[in-house]
DRENTINU-142122 format. One line per 2 residues: number of its first residue (from 1); their letters; for each residue x, y, z of C-alpha. Coordinates in steps of 0.02 Angstrom, whole numbers, plus 32768, in hexadecimal, padded with zeros to 4 digits. Layout:
NUM> a> X/Y/Z  ...;
//
This chain:
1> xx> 9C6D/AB10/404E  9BB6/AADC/4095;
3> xx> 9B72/AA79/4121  9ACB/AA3C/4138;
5> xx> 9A6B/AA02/41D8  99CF/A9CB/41E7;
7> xx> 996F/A93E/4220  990A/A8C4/41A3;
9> xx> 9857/A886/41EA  9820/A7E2/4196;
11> xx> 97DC/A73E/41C1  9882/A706/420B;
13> xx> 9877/A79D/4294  98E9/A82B/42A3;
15> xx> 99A2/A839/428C  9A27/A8D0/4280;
17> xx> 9A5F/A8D4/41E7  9B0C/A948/41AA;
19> xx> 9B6A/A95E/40FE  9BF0/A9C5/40E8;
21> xx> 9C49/A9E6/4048  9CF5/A9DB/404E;
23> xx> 9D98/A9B5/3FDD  9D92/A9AC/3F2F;
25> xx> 9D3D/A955/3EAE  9CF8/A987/3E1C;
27> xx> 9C55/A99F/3DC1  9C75/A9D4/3D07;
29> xx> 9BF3/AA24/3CAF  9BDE/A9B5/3C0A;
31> xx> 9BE7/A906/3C70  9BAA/A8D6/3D0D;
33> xx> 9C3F/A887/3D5E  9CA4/A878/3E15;
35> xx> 9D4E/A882/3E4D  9D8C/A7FD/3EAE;
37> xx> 9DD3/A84D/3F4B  9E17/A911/3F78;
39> xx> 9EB0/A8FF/3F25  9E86/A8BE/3E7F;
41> xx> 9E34/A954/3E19  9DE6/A944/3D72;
43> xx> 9E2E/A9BA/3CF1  9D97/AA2E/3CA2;
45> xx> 9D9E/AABC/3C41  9CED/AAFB/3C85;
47> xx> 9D17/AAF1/3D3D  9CC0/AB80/3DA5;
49> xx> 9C66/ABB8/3E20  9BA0/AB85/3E13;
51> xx> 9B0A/AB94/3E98  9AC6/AAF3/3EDB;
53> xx> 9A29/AAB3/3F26  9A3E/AA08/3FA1;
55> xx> 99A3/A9A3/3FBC  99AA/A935/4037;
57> xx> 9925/A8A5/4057  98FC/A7FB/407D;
59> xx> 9928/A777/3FF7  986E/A78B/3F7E;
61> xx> 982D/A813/4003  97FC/A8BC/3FEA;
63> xx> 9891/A950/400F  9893/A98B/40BB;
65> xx> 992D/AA0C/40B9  9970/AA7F/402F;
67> xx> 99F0/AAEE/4032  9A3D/AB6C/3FB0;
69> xx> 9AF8/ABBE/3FAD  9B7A/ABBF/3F3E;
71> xx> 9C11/AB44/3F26  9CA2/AB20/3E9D;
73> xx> 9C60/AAA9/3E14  9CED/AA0C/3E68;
75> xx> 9CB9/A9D3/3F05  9CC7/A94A/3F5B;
77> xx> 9C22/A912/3FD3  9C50/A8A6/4077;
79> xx> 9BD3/A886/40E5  9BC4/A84F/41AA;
81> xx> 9B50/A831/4228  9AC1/A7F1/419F;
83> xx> 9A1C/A7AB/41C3  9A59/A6D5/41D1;
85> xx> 99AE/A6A5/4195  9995/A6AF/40FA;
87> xx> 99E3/A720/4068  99DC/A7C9/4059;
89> xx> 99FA/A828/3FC0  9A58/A8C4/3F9F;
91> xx> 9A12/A91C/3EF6  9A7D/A99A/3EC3;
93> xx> 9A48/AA21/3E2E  9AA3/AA9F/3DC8;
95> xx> 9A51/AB4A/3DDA  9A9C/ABB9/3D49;
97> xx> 9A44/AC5D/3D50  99A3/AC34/3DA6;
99> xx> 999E/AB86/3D23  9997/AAF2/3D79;
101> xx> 99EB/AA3E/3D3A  99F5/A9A3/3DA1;
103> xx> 9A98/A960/3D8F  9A7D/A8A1/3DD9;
105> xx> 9A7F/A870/3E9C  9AEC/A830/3F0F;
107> xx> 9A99/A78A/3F6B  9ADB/A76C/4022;
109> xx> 9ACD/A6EA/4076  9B66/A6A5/40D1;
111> xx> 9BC8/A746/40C6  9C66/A6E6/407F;
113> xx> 9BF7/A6B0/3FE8  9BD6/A73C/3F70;
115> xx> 9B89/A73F/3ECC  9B66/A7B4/3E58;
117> xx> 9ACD/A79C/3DD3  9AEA/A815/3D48;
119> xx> 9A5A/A84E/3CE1  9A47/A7F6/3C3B;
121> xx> 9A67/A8A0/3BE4  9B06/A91C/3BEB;
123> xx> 9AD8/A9CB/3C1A  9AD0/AA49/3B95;
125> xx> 9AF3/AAFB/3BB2  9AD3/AB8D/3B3F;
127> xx> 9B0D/AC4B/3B89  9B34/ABF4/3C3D;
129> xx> 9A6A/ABBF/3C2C  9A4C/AAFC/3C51;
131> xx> 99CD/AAD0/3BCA  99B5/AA05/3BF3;
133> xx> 98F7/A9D9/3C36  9893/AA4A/3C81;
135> xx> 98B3/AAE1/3D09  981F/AAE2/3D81;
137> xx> 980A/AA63/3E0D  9754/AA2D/3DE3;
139> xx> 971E/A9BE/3E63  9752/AA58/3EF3;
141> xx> 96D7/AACE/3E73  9671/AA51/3E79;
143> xx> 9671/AA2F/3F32  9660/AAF7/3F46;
145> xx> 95C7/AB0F/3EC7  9571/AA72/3F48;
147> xx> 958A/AADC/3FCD  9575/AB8D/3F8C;
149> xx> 94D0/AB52/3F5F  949F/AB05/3FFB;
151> xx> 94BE/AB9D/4039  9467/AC03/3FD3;
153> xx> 93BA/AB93/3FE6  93D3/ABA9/40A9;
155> xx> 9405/AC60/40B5  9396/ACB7/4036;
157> xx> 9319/AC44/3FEF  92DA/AC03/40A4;
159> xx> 9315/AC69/411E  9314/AD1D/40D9;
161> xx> 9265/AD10/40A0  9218/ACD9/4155;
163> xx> 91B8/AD6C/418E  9214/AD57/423B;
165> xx> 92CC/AD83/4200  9311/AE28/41E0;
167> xx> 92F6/AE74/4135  93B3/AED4/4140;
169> xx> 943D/AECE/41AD  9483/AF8E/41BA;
171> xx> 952B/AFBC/41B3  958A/B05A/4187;
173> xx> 95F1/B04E/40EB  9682/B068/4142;
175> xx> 9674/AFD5/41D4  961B/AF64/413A;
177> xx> 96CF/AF5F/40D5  970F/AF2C/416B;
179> xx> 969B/AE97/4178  96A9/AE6E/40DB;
181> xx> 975B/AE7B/40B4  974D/AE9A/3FFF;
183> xx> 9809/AEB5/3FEA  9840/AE2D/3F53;
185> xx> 98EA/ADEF/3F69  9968/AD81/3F00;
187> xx> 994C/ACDB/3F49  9892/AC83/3F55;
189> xx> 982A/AC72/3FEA  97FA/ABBC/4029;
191> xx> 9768/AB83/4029  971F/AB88/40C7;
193> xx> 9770/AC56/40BC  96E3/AC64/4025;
195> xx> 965F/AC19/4065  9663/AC98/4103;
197> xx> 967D/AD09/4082  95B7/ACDA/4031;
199> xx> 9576/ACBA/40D2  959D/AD7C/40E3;
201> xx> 957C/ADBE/4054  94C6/AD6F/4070;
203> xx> 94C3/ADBA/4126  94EC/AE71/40F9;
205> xx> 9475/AE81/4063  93C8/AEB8/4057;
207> xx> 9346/AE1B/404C  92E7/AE5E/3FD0;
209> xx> 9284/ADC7/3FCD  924D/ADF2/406A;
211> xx> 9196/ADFE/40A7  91BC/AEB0/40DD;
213> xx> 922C/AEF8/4054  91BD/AF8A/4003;
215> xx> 9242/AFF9/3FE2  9243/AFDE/3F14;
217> xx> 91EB/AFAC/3E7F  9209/AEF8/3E97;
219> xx> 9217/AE7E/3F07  91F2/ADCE/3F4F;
221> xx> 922C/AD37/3F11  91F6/ACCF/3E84;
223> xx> 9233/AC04/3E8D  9224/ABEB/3DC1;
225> xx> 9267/AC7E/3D9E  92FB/AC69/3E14;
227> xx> 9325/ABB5/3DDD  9317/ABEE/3D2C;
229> xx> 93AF/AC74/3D56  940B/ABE3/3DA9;
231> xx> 93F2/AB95/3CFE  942D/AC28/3C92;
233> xx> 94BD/AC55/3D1A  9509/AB98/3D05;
235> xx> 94F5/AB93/3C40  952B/AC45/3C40;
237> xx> 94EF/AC5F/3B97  94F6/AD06/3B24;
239> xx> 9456/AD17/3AA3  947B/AD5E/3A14;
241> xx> 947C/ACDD/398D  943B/AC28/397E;
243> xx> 94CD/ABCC/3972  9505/AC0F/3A2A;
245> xx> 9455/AC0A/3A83  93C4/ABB0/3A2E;
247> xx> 9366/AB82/3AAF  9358/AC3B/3B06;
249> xx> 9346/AC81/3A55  929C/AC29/3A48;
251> xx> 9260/AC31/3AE6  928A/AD05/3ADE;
253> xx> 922C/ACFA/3A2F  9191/AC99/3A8E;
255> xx> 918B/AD1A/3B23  91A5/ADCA/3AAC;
257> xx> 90FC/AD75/3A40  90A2/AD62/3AD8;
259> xx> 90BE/AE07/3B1D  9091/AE58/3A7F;
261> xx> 8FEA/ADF2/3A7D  8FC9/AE4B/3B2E;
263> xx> 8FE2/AEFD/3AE3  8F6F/AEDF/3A5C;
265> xx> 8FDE/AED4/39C6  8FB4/AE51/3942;
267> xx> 9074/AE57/392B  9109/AEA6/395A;
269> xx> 91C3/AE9C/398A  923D/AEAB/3A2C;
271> xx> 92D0/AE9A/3A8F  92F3/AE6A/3B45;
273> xx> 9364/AEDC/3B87  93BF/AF17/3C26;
275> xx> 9339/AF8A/3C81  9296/AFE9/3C54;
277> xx> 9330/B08A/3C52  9378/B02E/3BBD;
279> xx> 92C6/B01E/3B73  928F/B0C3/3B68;
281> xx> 9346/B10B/3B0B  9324/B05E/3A95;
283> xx> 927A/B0B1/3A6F  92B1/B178/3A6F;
285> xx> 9341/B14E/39D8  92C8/B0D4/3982;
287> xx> 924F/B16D/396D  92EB/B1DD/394C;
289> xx> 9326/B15B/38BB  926F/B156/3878;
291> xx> 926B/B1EF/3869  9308/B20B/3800;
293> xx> 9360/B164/37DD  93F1/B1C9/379D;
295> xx> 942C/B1DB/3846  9484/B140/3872;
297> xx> 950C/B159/37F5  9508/B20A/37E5;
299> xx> 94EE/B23E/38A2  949A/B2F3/38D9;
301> xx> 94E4/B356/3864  945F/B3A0/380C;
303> xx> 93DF/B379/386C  935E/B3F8/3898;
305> xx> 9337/B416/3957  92EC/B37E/398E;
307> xx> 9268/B374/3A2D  9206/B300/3A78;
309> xx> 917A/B2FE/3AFF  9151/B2B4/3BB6;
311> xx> 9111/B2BA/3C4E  913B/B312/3CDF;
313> xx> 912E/B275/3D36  919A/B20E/3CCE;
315> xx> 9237/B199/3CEB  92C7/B1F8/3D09;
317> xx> 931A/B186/3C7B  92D1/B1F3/3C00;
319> xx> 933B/B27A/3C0D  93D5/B215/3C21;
321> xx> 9396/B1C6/3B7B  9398/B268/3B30;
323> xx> 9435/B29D/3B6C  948E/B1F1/3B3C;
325> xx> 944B/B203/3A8A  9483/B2B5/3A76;
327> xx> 93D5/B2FE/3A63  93F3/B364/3B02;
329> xx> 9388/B36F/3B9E  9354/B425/3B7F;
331> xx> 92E4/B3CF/3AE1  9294/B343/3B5A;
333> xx> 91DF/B3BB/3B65  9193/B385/3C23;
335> xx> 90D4/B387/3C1B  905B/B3DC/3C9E;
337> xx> 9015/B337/3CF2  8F61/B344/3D63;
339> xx> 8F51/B332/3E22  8F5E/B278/3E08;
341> xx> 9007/B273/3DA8  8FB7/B25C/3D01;
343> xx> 8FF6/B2A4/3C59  8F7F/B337/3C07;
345> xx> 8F65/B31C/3B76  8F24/B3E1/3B5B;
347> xx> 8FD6/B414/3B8E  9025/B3A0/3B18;
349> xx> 8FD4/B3D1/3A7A  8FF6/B48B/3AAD;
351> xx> 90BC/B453/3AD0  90B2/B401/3A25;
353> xx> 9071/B49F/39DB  90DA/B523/3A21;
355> xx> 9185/B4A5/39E8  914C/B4AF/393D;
357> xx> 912B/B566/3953  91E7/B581/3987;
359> xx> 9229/B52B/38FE  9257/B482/395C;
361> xx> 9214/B3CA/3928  91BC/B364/397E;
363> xx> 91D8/B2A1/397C  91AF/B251/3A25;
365> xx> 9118/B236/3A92  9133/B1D8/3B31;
367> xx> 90BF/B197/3BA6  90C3/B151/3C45;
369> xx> 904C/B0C3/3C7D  9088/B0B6/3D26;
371> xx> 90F9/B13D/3D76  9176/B112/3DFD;
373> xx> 9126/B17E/3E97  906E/B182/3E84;
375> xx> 9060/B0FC/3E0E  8FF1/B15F/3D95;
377> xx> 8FBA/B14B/3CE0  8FC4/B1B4/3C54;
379> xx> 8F24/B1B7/3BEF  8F62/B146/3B48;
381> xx> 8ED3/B15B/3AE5  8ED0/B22A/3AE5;
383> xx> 8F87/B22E/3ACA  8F79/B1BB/3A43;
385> xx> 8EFE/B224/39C8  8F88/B2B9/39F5;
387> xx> 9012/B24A/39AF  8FAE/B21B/3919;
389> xx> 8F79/B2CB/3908  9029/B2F4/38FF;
391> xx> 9096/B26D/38BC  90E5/B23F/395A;
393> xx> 912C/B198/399B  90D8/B15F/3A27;
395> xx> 9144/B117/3AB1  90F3/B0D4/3B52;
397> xx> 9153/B0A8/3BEC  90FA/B02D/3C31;
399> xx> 919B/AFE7/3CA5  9147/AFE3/3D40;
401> xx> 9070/AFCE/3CFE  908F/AF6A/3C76;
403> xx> 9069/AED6/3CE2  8FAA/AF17/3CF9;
405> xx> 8F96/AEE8/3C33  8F9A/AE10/3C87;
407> xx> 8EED/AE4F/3CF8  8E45/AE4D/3C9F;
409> xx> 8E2F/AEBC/3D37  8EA0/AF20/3D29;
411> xx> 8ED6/AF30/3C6E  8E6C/AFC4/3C60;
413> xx> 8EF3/B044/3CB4  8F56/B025/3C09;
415> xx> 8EBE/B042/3B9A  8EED/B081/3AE5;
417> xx> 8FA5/B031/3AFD  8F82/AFD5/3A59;
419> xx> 8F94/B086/3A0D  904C/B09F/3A35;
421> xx> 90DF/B088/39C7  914A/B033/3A5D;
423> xx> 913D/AFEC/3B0D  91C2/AFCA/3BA0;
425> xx> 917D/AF58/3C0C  91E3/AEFA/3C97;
427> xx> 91A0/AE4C/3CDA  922D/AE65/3D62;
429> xx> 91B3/AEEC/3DB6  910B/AEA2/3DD8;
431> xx> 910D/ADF6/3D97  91CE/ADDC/3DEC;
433> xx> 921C/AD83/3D6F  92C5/ADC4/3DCB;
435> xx> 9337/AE65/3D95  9350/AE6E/3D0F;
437> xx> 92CB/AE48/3CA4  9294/AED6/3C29;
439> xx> 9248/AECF/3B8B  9239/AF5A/3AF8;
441> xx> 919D/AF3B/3A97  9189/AF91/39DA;
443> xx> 90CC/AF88/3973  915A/AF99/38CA;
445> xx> 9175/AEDE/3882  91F0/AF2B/37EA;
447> xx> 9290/AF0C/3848  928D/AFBC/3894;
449> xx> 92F7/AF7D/3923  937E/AF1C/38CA;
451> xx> 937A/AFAC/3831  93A9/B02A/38C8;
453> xx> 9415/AFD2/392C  947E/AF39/38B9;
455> xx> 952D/AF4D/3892  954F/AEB5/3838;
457> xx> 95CC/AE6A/389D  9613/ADF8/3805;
459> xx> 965F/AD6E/38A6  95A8/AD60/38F9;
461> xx> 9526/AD7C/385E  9559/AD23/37DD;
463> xx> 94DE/AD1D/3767  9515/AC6D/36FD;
465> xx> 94F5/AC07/37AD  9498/AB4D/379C;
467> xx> 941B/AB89/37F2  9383/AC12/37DE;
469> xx> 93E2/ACB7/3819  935B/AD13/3841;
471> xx> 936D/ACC2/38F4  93EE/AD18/3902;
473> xx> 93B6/ADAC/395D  9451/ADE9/39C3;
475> xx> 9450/AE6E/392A  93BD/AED1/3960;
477> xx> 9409/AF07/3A11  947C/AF7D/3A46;
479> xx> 94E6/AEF3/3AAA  953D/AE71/3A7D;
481> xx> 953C/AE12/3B06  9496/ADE5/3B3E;
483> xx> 9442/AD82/3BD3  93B3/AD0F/3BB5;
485> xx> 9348/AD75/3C26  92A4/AD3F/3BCD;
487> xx> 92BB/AC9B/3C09  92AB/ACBA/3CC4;
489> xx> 91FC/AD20/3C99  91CD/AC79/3C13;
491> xx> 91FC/AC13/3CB4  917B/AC59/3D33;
493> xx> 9102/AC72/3CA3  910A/ABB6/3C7B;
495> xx> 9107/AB8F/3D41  9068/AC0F/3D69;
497> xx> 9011/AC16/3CC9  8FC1/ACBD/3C88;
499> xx> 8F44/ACAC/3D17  8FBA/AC93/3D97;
501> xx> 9009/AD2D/3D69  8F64/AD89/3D56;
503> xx> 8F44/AD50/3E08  8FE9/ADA5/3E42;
505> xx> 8FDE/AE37/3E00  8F02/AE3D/3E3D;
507> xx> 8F4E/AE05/3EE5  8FBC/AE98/3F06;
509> xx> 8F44/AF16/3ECF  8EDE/AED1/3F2A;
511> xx> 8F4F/AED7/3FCA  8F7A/AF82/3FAC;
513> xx> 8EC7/AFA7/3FB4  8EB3/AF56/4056;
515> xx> 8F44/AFD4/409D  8EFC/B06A/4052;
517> xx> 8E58/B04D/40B7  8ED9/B02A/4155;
519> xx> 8F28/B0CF/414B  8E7F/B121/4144;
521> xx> 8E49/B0D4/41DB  8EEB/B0DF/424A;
523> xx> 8F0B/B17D/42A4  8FAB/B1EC/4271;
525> xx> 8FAF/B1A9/41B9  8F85/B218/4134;
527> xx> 8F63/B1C8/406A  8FB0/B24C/3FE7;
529> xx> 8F36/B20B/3F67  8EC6/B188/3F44;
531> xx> 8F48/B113/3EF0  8F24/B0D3/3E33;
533> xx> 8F8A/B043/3E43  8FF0/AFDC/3EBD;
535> xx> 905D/B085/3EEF  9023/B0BC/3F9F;
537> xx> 9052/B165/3FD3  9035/B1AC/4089;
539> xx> 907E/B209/411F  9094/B1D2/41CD;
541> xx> 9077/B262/422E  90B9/B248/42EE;
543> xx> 9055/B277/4386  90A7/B308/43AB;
545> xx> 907F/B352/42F6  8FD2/B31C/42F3;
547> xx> 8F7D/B3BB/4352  8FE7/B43F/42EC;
549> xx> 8F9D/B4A5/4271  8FC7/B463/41B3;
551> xx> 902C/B503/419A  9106/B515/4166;
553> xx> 912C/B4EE/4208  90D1/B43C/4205;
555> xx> 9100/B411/414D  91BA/B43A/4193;
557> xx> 91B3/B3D2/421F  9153/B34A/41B9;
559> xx> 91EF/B351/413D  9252/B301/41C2;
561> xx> 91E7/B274/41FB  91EA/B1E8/4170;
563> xx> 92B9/B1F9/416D  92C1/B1E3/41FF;
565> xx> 9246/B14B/4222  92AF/B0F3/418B;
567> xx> 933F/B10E/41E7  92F1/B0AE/426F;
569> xx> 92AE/B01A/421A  934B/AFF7/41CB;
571> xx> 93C0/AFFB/4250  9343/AF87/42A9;
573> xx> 9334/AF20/41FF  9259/AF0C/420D;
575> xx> 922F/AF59/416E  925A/AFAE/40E7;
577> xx> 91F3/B03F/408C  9237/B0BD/4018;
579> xx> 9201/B17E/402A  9216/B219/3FBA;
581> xx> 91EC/B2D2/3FB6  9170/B2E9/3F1C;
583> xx> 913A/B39E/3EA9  9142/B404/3F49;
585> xx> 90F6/B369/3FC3  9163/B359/404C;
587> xx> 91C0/B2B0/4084  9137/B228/4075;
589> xx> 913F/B16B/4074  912A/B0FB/3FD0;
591> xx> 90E6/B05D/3FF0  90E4/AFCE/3F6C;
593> xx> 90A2/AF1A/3F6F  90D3/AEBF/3EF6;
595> xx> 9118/AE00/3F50  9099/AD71/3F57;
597> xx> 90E6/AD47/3FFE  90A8/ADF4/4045;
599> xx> 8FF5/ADCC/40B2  8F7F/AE47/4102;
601> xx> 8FEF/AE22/41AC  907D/AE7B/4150;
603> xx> 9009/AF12/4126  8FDB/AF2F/41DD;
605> xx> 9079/AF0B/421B  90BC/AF8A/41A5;
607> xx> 904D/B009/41DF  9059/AFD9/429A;
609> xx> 9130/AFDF/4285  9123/B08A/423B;
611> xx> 90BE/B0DC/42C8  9133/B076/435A;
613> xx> 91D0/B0C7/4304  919D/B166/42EC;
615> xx> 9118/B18D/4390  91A1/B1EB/43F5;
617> x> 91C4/B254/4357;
//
């Protein structure tokens, strides 16, 4: 038994409405039929209990009440107290394990005139499922999408990139569940419940497209690129062979030739992937399987003791690469790197030397063209002739500077990358064509990638297809699966143009050089190094610090400062800026401009927030 009360708002005013299901009647599953009164059952084999879902609305008008409970499959709906006006309708659906079926509706008018309008089609179940039209109510998605989305333009892309709103709202883990209430329960939420529920996810995250936000390697926000991942999000589309994504196919073959072009390669091959991380272990087992091919179908058995060769400075990635691919992290060699953060190349021809010397092999050079902390270059060129010398692949991770190689400018900090056997290089960074958006580049145009990596899937690559197969590229990746994350990068290139994008990347070097001579000027800020790219590294120190000897004691009590000030600014929401502790440097700040939307204002406010958190320190 159910009852319902609620109160229907249309053009003909307001009125209480009531149902109440009473008696019995019956409803059998393979017709749509009524009883004629409580005492005159149908027979049905099939009788049972069922959930239910009443609608209630004005006659052609949107719903304005649901409710959901359970009831016996014969009932018998009587009805008082109804609107006069006009008809209402009562829709009632079968919901057999979460499927939906609408069974007909009951019209009522005069409440002594009933009617039932069966659907033109019985209902047919298979395993208690009903499998008649579909399941979803589309114009409610529909309805919710409209508003999600209205949402989303005023929440993120307007209001959480003004300058004058807070870049995070902080809130313990603990109290944040609470807020949230992520607890998922057996019935769906309403509408309205998930809309609060967006508005709040929105409120508690980090705006990352903030002005302010320095804390990472990207940043800002990019209108092509984000409508392009509206695009890709809706279509929801999986590239690995023609058939299933043509048009994102093409357009990841268009951007891979392009980006090629910029390195300096005449040709070339490549694969977007999920993160510069993913990059690096693509390029450590393509040098592996180069060097003995045997070893995708045979394994490591046999194998002598493999090594390979890095900088001091590099992504941590690398040795979770080498641990992932079983070549162990004690034979990832770390290279002595100068005062700057660079790579020497001395020291890496003497590592080479003494591996050979203790009966290991070498196979793997990597270089970094951009570190994460100080932002520093290996020299390409010098490492290069070793790696000839030698008979090494050259790998260069070129994740976070790769974007220099779209600056006549600034191309020159990746001089000699033409030389290397592979490239990671992540648009998302720099050029913000949105996480994720990672590419793997390789000089080799045999088919080195799909040689080391296909598997032949006989359901996906079949080779007697009506079209030219070698679209299908799915083959040459270690997923399946894939997202079209070329296309938001193709998007903001088509949008920008290569000298738009040139001008974004000059524009925040150019920015960080402005703060750089800032930090000189301003008292109680201290530069680490003269930055080589858009990585700026420096300590506050606070008044009470600044007359004290640079001896343990200071460096201790310097330690504490930047923790402390990020604390600060993130509770209070005005900023965010990451810091680190750094080869024996103690806590400093790392600050990174990479959004068009950041202006000198945000540079001296920056500096200005800093010294007002941290003056009574």
């Amino acid at each position: 038994m159910a009852t319902l009360a609620s109160k229907c708002v249309g053009k003909w005013g307001t009125a209480a409405l009531s149902m109440g299901l009473v008696g019995r009647g019956s409803w059998r599953w393979g017709t749509v039929g009524r009883s004629r009164g409580p005492g005159d059952r149908a027979r049905s084999d099939q009788m049972g209990v069922l959930q239910f879902l009443i609608v209630v609305s004005k006659w052609r008008q949107p719903p304005v009440t649901k409710l959901a409970g359970t009831v016996t499959v014969d009932f018998q709906a009587t009805a008082g107290n109804w609107c006069s006006t006009g008809g209402l309708q009562l829709v009632c659906w079968l919901l057999v394990d979460n499927q939906q079926m609408n069974l007909g509706r009951w019209v009522m008018g005069d409440i002594d005139q009933q009617d039932m309008v069966p659907n033109k089609k019985s209902i047919v179940l298979v395993d208690g499922v009903v499998l008649n039209g579909p399941t979803t109510d589309a114009k409610a998605g529909e309805k919710f999408v409209e508003e999600a989305c209205k949402l989303i333009m005023e929440e993120v892309v307007l209001k959480a990139t003004d300058v004058n709103e807070k870049v995070c709202e902080w809130q313990p883990p603990e109290q944040l569940k609470q807020l949230l209430d992520l607890e998922m329960r057996d019935t769906g939420e309403p509408r309205d419940r998930l809309l609060k529920l967006c508005q709040d996810v929105i409120r508690f995250s980090v705006k990352t497209n903030h002005p302010r936000f320095f804390n990472q390697l990207y940043a800002g926000l990019d209108y092509y690129s984000l409508a392009a991942r509206f695009m890709t999000e809706a279509l929801n589309p999986s590239v690995y062979t023609y058939e299933v994504s043509p048009v994102f196919l093409l357009v990841e073959e268009a951007v891979l030739k392009k980006m090629i072009e910029f390195i300096g390669w005449k040709e070339g091959d490549g694969i977007f992937n999920p993160g510069g991380s993913v990059s690096n272990m693509y390029a450590m087992n393509l040098a592996r399987y180069k060097y003995c091919p045997d070893i995708k179908e045979k394994g490591l058995f046999g194998l002598p003791r493999l090594i390979l060769f890095t900088s001091a400075e590099c992504h941590y990635s690398m040795k979770k690469a080498a641990s992932f691919l079983g070549i162990g992290t004690q034979n990832v060699c770390f290279v002595e790197t100068d005062g700057r953060g660079k790579m020497i190349p001395e020291e890496l021809e003497k590592q080479i030397w003494q591996a050979r010397k203790e009966g290991t092999t070498p196979f793997l050079v990597c270089a970094t063209s951009g570190t994460t902390v100080l932002g520093a270059f290996d020299p390409l060129d010098e490492i290069a002739d070793i790696c000839e010398r030698h008979g090494l692949w050259l790998h260069v991770d070129a994740s976070w500077g790769g974007s220099a190689l779209m600056s006549r400018k600034h191309r020159r900090l990746l001089h000699g990358i033409h030389r290397a056997d592979s490239v990671a290089w992540n648009p998302h960074k720099m050029l913000m064509a949105g996480i994720q958006c990672c590419a793997l580049l390789v000089k080799d145009k045999s088919d080195l990638l799909k040689k080391c990596y296909s598997a032949k899937a006989s359901y996906l690559f079949q080779q007697d297809k009506f079209y030219d197969v070698s679209y299908d590229t799915g083959d040459k990746s270690i997923q399946c699966s894939r997202r079209p994350d070329a296309f938001k990068f193709w998007m903001t290139w088509k949008a920008l143009g290569t000298l738009g994008l040139e001008e974004r990347v000059n524009r925040a070097l150019a920015l960080s050089r402005y703060l750089v001579e800032e930090i000189k000027k301003r008292e109680g800020f201290k530069l680490l190094m003269e930055p080589e790219y858009a990585n700026i590294c420096f300590w506050y120190i606070p008044p009470s610090l600044r007359k004290m000897e640079e001896g343990p004691e200071f460096w201790e009590k310097l330690n504490l400062v930047a923790p402390a000030i990020k604390e600060r600014m993130m509770k209070k929401g005005s900023l965010m800026l990451g810091y680190q502790t750094h080869r024996g440097k103690v806590n400093f700040f790392r600050q990174v401009v990479i959004s068009p939307q950041v202006s000198r204002e945000d540079m001296d406010f920056l500096l200005d927030e800093i010294d007002l958190l941290g003056r009574d320190m």
